[in-house]
Every structure is written in structure tokens, then in C-alpha cells.
C-alpha positions in Angstrom: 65.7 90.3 84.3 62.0 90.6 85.3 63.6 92.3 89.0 64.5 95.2 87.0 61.0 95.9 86.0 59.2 94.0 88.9 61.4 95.6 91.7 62.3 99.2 90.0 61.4 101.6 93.2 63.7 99.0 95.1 66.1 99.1 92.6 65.9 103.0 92.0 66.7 103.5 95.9 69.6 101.3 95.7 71.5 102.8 93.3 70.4 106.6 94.9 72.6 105.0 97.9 75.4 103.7 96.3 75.8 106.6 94.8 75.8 109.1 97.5 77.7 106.2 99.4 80.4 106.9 96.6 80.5 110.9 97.0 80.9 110.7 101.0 83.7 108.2 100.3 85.3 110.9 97.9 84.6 113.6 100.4 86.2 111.6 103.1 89.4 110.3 100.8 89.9 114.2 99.7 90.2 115.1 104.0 87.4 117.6 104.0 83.9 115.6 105.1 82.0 118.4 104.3 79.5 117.1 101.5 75.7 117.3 102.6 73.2 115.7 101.3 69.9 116.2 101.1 66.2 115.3 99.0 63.5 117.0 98.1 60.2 116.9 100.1 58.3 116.9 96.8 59.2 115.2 93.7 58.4 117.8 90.9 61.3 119.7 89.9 62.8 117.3 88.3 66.2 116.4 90.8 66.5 113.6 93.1 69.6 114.9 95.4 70.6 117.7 96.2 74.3 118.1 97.3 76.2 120.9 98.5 80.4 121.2 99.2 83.2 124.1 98.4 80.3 126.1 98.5 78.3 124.9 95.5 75.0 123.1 95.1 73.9 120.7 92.6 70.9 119.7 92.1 71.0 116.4 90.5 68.4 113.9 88.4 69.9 110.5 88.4 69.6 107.9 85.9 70.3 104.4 86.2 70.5 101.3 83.9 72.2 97.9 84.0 75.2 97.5 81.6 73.5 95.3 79.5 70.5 97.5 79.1 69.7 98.6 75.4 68.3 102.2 76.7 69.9 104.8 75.1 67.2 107.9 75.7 66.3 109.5 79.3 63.5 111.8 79.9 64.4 115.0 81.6 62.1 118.1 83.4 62.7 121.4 82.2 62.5 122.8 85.2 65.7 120.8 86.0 67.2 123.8 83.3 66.2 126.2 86.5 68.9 125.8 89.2 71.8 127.2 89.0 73.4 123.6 89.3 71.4 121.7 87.9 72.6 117.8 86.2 72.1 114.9 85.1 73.9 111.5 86.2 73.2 108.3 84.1 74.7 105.5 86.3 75.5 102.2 84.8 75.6 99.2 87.3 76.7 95.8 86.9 73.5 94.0 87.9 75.3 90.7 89.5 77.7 93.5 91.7 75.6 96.0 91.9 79.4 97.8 91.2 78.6 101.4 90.1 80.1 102.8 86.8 80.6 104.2 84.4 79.0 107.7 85.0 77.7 109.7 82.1 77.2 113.7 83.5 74.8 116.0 81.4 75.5 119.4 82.3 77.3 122.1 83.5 80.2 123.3 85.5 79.3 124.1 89.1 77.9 127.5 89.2 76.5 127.4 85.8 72.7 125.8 84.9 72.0 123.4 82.6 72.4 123.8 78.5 69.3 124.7 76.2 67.1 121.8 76.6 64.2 123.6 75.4 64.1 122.6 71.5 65.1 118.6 72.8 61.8 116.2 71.6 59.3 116.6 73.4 57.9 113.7 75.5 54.8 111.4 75.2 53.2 109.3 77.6 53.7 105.8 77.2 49.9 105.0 77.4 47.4 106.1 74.6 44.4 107.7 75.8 40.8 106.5 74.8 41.7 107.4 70.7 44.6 105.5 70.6 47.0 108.8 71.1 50.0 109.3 73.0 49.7 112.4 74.3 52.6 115.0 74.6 54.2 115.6 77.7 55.4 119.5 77.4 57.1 119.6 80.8 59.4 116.4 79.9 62.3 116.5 77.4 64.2 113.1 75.5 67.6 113.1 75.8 69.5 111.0 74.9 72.7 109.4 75.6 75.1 110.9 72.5 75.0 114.4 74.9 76.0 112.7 77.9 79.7 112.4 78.6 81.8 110.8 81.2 84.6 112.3 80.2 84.5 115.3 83.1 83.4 112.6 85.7 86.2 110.9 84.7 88.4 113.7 84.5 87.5 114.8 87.7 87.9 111.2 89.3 91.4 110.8 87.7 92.3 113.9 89.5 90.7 112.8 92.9 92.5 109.9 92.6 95.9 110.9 91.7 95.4 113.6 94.8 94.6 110.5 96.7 97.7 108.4 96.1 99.5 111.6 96.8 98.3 111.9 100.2 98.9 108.1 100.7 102.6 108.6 99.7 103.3 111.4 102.4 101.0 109.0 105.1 103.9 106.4 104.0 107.3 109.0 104.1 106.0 110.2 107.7 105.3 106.6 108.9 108.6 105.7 107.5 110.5 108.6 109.5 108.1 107.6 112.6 109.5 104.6 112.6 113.3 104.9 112.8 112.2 107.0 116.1 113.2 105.5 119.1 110.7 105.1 122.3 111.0 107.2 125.1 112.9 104.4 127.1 115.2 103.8 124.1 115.5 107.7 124.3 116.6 107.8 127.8 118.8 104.1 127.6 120.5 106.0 125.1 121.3 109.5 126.4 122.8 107.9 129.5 124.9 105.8 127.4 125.8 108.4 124.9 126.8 111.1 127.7 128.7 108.4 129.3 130.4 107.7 126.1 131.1 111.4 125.3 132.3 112.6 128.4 134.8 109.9 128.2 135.9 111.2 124.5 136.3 114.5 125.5 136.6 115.2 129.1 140.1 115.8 128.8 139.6 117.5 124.7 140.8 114.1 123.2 139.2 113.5 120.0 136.6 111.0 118.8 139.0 108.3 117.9 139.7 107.7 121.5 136.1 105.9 121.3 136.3 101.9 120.7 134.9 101.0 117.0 131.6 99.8 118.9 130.8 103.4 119.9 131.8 104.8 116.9 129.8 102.4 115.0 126.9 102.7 117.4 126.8 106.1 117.0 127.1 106.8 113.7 123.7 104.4 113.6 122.3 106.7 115.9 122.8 110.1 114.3 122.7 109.1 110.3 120.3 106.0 110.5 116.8 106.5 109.0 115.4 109.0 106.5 113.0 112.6 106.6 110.1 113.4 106.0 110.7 113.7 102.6 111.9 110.4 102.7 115.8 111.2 101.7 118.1 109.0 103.7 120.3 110.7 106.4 123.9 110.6 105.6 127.2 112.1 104.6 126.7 113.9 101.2 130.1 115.3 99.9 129.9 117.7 96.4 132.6 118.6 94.3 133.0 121.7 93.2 134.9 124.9 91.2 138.8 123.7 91.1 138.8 120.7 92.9 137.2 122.1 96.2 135.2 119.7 98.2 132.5 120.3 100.5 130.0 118.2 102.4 126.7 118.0 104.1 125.4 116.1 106.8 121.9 115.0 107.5 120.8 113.4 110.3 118.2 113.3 113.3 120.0 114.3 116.3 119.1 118.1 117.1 122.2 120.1 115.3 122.9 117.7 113.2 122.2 119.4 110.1 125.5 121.0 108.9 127.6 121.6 105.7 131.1 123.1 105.3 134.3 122.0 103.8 136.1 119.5 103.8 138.8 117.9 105.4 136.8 118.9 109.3 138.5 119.2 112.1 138.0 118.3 115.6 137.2 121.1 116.9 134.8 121.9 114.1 133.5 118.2 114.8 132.9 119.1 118.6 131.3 122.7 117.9 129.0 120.9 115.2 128.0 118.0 117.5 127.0 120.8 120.2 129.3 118.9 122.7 130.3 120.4 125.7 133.9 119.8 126.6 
């Protein structure tokens, strides 16, 4: 426990990196890489970081303490209460870990300045002077941790990370649809075989069922196998409807294969669909 105390500055600058280490990794997850970060070249306004995205600044003291700390007070600069941003971010850290969290946020939404901290205690130095007095700091105000929340960190994490798995989902559909494409050579292996296949069917307008099961099986595989980008599986959807009427859709990723009509189909209907030229 004597670190804590012994190594504070080190300790201090650790958890300022972790930190911003977690709001790049946000800005990064989210797409937009735009956060900057930046310090102040003099310590006296009472921020640490200053960060700017979605074109807001904050302005932001941090806090830290280790989860089995007893603190429950922070001391605070008034002139903090001056930016338009400004905030406070207590950050708990488990001190085996070093694993950030939770975050307790004093202040504001972005745009807006700090509340009233003016009639907070005031501060004393922790040394007595020569009569024994702890002199008042009038700059510095107590807070303490009763007017900190996590709650809109958290809310605001929550809705990160929901966003997040959102995103991952879509990464997943499209991969999925990627997938049932074929290569180029497939791509070519197949239209020779296919147009082969076809002109065979139809070069003399004979229909489909003039094609061995093989084919027909083969391409049915080819035009229906796989799913969109939505991730709805490509198929032969039939609907019933008003009095009995049937009609159907097909899904599937050839080009013009994307059709819906009644039902039962006819050849010819079957051909024109298929974009076959007989």
C-alpha cells in the first residue's frame, strides 16, 4: 500500500493514460477517430486533459483512487466552474489490474459549465502554519463523492456499447454473404458450365426438365444458396392470400433473380424471369 503514497506522480500518470487509452479505444470502436487530446502547459486552472470530438470540448480534472480506498471527498478549483465544459472524472482502479472502473462524472452536459460549486466547503491546507492553523484555501472547493454519479458515464457507455455490437452484427451479415460468393475462377468454371447447360435446355425452346437432376440440382444451389445482406436466406417464399390465391417470391444472387408473381409459372415466364436467351 505504501506505492500509492510513495509512487503517487507515477501512479497519477498511469491512470491519466489508461484513461485517455480508453476514450481513443471508444473513438475508434464508434468508426470516427476523431478525439484529440491535449494538456495544459500550466497546471492552474484546475483540468488535467483537455478533449475535443463532435465538436465539443471538455476540460476535465481527473480523480483517481484504488477500490479499496476509504476516500470519499476530492478537492476541486473553482476556476474549473469557468469552461464551458468543464468536469470532473473520479476513476476507481483495481490496484492488482490496474483495470479502470467504475467512473463517477461531476458535471454537466457537453456545452454546458459546471454546477454552483461556489457555496461547496471551502478547503484547508493539510499543514498548519507556525500557530498550529490550517489555513483556508479559497481557490479550492471539497466535494465529495454523494454529487458524483456514474450513472451518465454508464448511460452513455451502455449506449456505445450496444451501437458497438450493432456494428459487429452487420460486420458478421456482410461476411456471411461474402462468403457464399464464389471466386473469380469459380465464377468463370461456372458460367461456361452453366451456358453449356442452358443452351442445351433451350436451344431448341424445350423446357428446364429436359436438364438431368444433377443440373437441376446444381443449379438450384447456385441461384438460391446463401443469404443477403440482411442475412435472410435466398429461396422460394410462396404467400397465401384473398380466396385461395397463391403467389410467390424468389430471392436469390444471380442478377434478375429477384422476382414475384403468381403461381402455378410457366415456362415461358420461367425463361423471361431467368433472362435467358433462347
Amino acid at each position: 500500500m505504501k506505492q500509492h503514497y510513495l509512487k503517487s506522480s507515477f501512479r497519477e500518470k498511469l491512470v491519466e493514460h489508461l484513461f485517455i487509452g480508453e476514450l481513443l479505444k471508444i473513438s475508434w470502436t464508434s468508426g470516427k477517430c476523431s478525439l484529440e487530446v491535449s494538456k495544459p502547459g500550466v497546471d492552474n486552472q484546475g483540468y488535467d486533459l483537455i478533449v475535443e470530438e463532435n465538436g465539443y470540448i471538455r476540460h476535465i480534472q481527473l480523480k483517481a483512487s484504488h477500490l479499496s480506498a476509504s476516500t470519499s471527498t476530492q478537492k476541486v478549483q473553482i476556476a474549473l466552474a469557468k469552461k464551458p465544459s468543464g468536469c470532473i472524472v473520479w476513476i476507481y482502479f483495481n490496484e492488482q489490474t490496474s483495470e479502470l472502473g467504475p467512473f463517477l462524472f461531476f458535471g454537466s452536459e457537453a456545452g454546458k459549465p459546471l454546477p454552483d460549486i461556489s457555496k461547496l466547503k471551502i478547503a484547508k491546507h493539510t499543514k498548519a502554519n507556525a500557530q498550529g492553523v490550517k489555513n483556508e484555501r479559497p481557490d479550492i472547493r471539497v466535494i465529495n463523492n454523494g454529487l458524483i454519479t456514474g450513472q451518465d458515464i454508464k448511460t452513455k457507455l451502455d449506449a456505445i456499447k450496444a451501437e458497438e455490437e450493432k456494428i459487429k452484427d452487420e460486420i458478421d451479415n456482410i461476411e456471411s454473404h461474402l462468403g457464399n460468393l464464389p471466386t473469380k475462377a469459380q465464377i468463370r468454371k461456372r458460367s461456361s458450365m452453366w451456358k453449356a447447360v442452358l443452351k442445351h435446355a433451350y436451344g431448341d425452346y424445350q423446357t428446364i426438365e429436359k436438364m438431368s437432376y444433377e443440373d437441376k440440382r446444381h443449379f438450384v444451389e447456385l441461384a438460391l444458396g446463401g443469404t443477403d445482406l440482411d442475412g435472410a436466406r435466398y429461396g422460394v417464399y410462396v404467400f397465401k392470400g384473398d380466396n385461395d390465391s397463391v403467389t410467390y417470391e424468389i430471392r436469390g444472387n444471380l442478377p434478375n433473380l429477384n422476382f414475384d408473381g403468381g403461381l402455378p409459372v410457366s415456362d415461358l415466364e420461367l425463361i423471361d424471369a431467368l433472362n435467358i436467351d433462347t
